[in-house]
C-alpha positions as CSV (number, residue, x, y, z in Angstrom):
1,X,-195.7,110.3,118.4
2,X,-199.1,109.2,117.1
3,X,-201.2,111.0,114.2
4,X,-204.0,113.0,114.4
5,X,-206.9,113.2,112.1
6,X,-209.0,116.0,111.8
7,X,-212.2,115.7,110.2
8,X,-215.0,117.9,109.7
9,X,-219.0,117.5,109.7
10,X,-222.1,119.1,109.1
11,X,-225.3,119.1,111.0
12,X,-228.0,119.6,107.7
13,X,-231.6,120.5,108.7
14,X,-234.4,120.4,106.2
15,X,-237.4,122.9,106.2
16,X,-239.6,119.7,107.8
17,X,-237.1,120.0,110.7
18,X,-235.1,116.9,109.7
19,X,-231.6,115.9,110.1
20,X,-230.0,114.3,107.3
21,X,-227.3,111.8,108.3
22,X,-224.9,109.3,106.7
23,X,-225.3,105.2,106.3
24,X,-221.7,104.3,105.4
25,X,-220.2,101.0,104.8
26,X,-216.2,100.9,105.1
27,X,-213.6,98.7,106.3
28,X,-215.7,96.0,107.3
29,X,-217.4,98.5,109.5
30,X,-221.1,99.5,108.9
31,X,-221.8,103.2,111.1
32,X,-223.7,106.1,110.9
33,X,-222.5,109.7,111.3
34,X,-223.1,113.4,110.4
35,X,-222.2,114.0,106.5
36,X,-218.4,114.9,106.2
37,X,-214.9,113.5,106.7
38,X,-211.4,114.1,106.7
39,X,-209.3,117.2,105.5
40,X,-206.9,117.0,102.4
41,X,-203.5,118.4,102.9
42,X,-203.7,121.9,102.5
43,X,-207.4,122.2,102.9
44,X,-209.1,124.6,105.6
45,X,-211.8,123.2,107.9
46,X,-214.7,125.3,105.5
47,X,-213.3,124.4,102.2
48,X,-213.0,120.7,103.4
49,X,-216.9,120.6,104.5
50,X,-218.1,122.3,101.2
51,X,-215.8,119.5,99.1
52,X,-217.2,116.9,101.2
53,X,-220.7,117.8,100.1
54,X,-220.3,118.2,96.6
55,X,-218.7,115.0,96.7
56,X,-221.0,112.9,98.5
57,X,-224.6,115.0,97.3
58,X,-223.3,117.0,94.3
59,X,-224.6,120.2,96.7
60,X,-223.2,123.1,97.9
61,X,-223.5,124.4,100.9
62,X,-223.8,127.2,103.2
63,X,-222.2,127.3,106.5
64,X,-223.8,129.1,109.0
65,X,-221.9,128.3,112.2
66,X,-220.0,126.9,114.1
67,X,-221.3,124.0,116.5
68,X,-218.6,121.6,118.2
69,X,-215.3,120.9,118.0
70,X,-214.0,117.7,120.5
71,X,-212.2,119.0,123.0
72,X,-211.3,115.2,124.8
73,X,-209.4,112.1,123.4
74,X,-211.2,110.6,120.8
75,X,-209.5,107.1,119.2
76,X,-210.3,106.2,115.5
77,X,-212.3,103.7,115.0
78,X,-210.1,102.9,112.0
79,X,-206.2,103.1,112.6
80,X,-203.8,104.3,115.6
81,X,-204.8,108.4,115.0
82,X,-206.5,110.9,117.2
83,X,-209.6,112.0,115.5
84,X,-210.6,115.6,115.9
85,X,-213.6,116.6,114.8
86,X,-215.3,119.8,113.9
87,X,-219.2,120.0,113.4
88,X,-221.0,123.3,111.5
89,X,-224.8,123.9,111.0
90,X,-224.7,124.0,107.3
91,X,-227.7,124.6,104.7
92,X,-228.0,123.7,101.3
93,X,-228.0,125.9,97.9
94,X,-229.0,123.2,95.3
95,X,-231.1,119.6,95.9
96,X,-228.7,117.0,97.5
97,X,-228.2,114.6,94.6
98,X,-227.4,111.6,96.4
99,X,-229.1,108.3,97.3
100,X,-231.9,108.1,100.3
101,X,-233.5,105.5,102.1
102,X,-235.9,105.6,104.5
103,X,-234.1,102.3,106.0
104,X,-231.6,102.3,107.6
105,X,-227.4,100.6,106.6
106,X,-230.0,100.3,103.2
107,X,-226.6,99.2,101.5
108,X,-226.1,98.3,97.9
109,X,-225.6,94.0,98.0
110,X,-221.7,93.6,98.0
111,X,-220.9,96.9,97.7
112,X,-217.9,98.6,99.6
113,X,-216.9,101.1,100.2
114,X,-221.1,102.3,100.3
115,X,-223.1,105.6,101.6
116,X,-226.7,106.1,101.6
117,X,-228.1,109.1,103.2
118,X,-230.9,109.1,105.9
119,X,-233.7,112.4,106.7
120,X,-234.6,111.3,110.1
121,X,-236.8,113.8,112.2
122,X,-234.8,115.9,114.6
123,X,-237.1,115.0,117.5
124,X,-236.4,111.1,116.7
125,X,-232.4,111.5,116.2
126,X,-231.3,109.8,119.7
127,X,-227.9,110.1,119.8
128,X,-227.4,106.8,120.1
129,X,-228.2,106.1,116.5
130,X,-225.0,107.5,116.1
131,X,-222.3,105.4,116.0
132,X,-218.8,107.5,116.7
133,X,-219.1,108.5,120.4
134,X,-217.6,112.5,119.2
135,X,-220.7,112.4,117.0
136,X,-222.8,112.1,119.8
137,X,-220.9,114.7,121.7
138,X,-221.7,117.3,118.6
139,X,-225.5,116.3,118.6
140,X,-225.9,116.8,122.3
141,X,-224.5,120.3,122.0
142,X,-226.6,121.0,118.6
143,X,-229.7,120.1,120.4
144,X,-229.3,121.8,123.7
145,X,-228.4,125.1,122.4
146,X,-231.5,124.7,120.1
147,X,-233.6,123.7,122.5
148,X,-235.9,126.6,121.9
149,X,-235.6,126.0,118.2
150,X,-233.1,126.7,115.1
């Protein structure tokens, strides 16, 4: 019986009406996703998101729903699990303290593992400019249940 892998995102929108995503650099992969990542043992899906940001932008957060969770077969990228993933519209209580670029994979020389975060315009975000296929999934619902805005 194979593994599965739950992980959990969130979809961050600035005031400007911008996205912020993730340029990550890991096991000799470089991809961009939402902000987020796995569950700890023991962890709940909300607790997990709100670690994940204080981790990776030293920010809390604020969940305010729930958008997506995959509801087909999605591979890892990275070993033999089933990833599940579970997406939230999320705001933030503090400034994100973490690194931005306006270019993207912007990647420290030599560095790995590496993150750098992106604010790209909501209307610009095609879903192809994410990487994980279950990532796109999530932005396609985000976008047409907001397609008379937020």
């Amino acid at each position: 019986m194979g593994n599965f892998n739950i992980r959990v995102y969130g979809i961050l929108i600035n005031d400007t009406q911008e996205v912020l995503i993730s340029d990550e650099r890991e096991y000799g992969m470089e991809f961009t996703k939402f902000p987020g990542g796995g569950l700890e043992y023991g962890e709940g899906l909300l607790a997990g998101l709100v670690r994940e940001f204080e981790e990776e932008c030293e920010a809390d957060i604020e969940i305010i729903r729930h958008i997506h969770t995959t509801d087909v077969f999605f591979q890892s990228a990275f070993n033999d699990s089933q990833v599940i993933g579970v997406y939230y519209l999320v705001k933030s209580k503090d400034p994100l303290s973490c690194r931005f670029s306006k270019i993207a994979f912007d990647f420290e020389y030599g560095k790995e593992p590496d993150q750098v975060f992106r604010w790209v315009p909501m209307e610009e975000l095609n879903e192809n400019d994410l990487t994980f296929e279950m990532d796109r999934v999530a932005w396609r619902v985000f976008m047409s249940e907001n397609s008379h805005g937020l």
